[in-house]
C-alpha positions in Angstrom: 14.2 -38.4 50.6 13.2 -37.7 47.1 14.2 -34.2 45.4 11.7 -33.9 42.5 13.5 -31.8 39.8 11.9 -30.1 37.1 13.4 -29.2 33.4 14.5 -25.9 33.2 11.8 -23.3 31.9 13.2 -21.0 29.8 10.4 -17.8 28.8 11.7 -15.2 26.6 11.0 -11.2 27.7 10.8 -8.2 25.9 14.1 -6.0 27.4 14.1 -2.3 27.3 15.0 -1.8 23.6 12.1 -4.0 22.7 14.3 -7.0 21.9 13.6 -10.4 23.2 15.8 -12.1 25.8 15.8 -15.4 27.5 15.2 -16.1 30.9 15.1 -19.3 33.1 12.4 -19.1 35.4 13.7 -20.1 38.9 11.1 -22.5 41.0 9.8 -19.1 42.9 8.7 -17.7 39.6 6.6 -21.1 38.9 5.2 -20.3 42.4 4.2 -17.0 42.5 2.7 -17.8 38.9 0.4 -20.4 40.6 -0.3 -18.3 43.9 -1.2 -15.3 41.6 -3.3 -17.1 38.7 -6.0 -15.2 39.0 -4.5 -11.9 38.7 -2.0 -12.7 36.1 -5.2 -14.4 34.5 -7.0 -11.3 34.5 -3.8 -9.3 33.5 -3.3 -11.6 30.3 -7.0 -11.5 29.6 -7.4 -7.6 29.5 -4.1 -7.6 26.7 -0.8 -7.4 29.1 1.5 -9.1 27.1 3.1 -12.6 28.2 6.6 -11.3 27.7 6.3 -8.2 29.7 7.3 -10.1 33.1 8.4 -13.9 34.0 5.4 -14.6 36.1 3.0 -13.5 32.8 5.3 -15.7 30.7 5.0 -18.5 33.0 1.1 -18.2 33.5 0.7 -17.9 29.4 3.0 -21.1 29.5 0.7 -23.1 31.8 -2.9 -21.9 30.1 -1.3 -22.6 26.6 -1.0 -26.6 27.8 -2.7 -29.0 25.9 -4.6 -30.6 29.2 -5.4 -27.1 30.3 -7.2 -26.0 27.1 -8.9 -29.3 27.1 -10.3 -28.9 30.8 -11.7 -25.6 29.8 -13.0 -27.0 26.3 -14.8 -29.4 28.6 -15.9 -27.2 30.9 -17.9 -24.8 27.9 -18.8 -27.4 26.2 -21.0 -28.8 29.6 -21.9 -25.5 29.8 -23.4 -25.9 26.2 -25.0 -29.2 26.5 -29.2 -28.9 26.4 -30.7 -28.9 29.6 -32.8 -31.9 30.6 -34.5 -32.9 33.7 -31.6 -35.5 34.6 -28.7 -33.3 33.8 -26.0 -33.3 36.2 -25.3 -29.5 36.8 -22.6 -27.8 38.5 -24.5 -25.6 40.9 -24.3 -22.9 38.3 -27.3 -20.4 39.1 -27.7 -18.9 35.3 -31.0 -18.6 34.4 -31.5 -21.0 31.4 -32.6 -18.4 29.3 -29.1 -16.6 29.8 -27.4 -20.1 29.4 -30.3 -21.1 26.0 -29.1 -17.8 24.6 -25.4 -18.4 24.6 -25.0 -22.0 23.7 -23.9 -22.1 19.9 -21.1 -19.5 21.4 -20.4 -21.6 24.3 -20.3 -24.6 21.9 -18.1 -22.7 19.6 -15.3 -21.5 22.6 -15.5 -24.8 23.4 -14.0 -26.3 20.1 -11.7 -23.4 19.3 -10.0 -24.3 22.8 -9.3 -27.4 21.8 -7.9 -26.9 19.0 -4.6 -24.7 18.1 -3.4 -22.5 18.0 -5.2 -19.8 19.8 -4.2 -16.8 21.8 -2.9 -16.7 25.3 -5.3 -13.5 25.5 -8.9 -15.7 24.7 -7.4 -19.0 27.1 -7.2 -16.3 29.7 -10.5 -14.6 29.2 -12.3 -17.7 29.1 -10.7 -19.4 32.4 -11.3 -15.7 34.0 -15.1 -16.5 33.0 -15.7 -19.7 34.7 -13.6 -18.3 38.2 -15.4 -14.9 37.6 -18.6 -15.2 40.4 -19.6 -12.2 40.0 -19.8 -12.0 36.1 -22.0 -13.2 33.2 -21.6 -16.9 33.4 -23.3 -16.1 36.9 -24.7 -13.1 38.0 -26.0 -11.9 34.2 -27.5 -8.5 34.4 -29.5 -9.2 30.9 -30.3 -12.1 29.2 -27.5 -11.8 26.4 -24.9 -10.8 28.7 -23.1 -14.6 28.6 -23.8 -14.2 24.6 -21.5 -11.2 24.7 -18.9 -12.8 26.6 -18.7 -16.0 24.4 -18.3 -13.8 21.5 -15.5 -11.5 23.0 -13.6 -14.8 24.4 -14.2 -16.3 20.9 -12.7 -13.4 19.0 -9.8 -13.2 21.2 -9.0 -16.9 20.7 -7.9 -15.9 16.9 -4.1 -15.7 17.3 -4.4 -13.3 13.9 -7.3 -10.9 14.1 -7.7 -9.0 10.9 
């Protein structure tokens, strides 16, 4: 039988004088990061910071991945492809007025994902987004509801806001 090892992952915390100290996450800390994505997801998008617990630090490390970043570059930038009577669409039930309204934001979440650096914060607001069925990207209550989340994932991409 085969053991599959992985590298050690080492996040770094704040401790309790604000200084940052190393930790190696142990395999049940990679767990409960995946088993909890969505909540640490949501945690990271509304501003909890990535070094205020190991599961946070290991979530930020996985949504900061290259291949990651580029699934959910693809993903908006589908979502901000012209509609035409032979698309292929995800069974996505925007109305395309919602979805016509949003798409240079769309476009432009797309191409700030895959490029770098960005913030953990916007990675995490825009996967949040797509999983979200009950928000904008689905259910929009007005037309420039998706618009409005574009922008806010867009800002919060900028790892340096002014």
């Amino acid at each position: 039988m085969h053991t599959v090892t992985h590298p050690p992952l080492v996040v770094l915390l704040l401790d309790e004088n604000d200084r940052l100290d190393a930790h190696v996450a142990r395999w049940t800390d990679r767990l409960r990061a995946r088993l909890f994505a969505s909540s640490l997801d949501r945690q990271l998008a509304d501003g909890r910071s990535p070094d205020s617990s190991v599961a946070l630090a290991v979530r930020a490390r996985v949504l900061m991945a290259a291949d990651v970043r580029s699934s959910l570059a693809a993903a908006f930038g589908r979502l901000a492809a012209p509609w035409t009577d032979h698309s292929r669409r995800t069974h996505l039930e925007t109305p395309s007025r919602s979805l016509a309204r949003a798409r240079r934001e769309l476009a432009a979440v797309s191409t700030r994902l895959a490029s770098a650096p960005v913030s953990v914060r916007g990675v995490a607001q825009a996967r949040v987004l797509l999983g979200d069925g009950g928000g904008p990207l689905y259910h929009p209550r007005r037309d420039d509801d998706l618009q409005v989340a574009a922008q806010t994932i867009l800002d919060a991409l900028d790892p340096w806001p002014s």
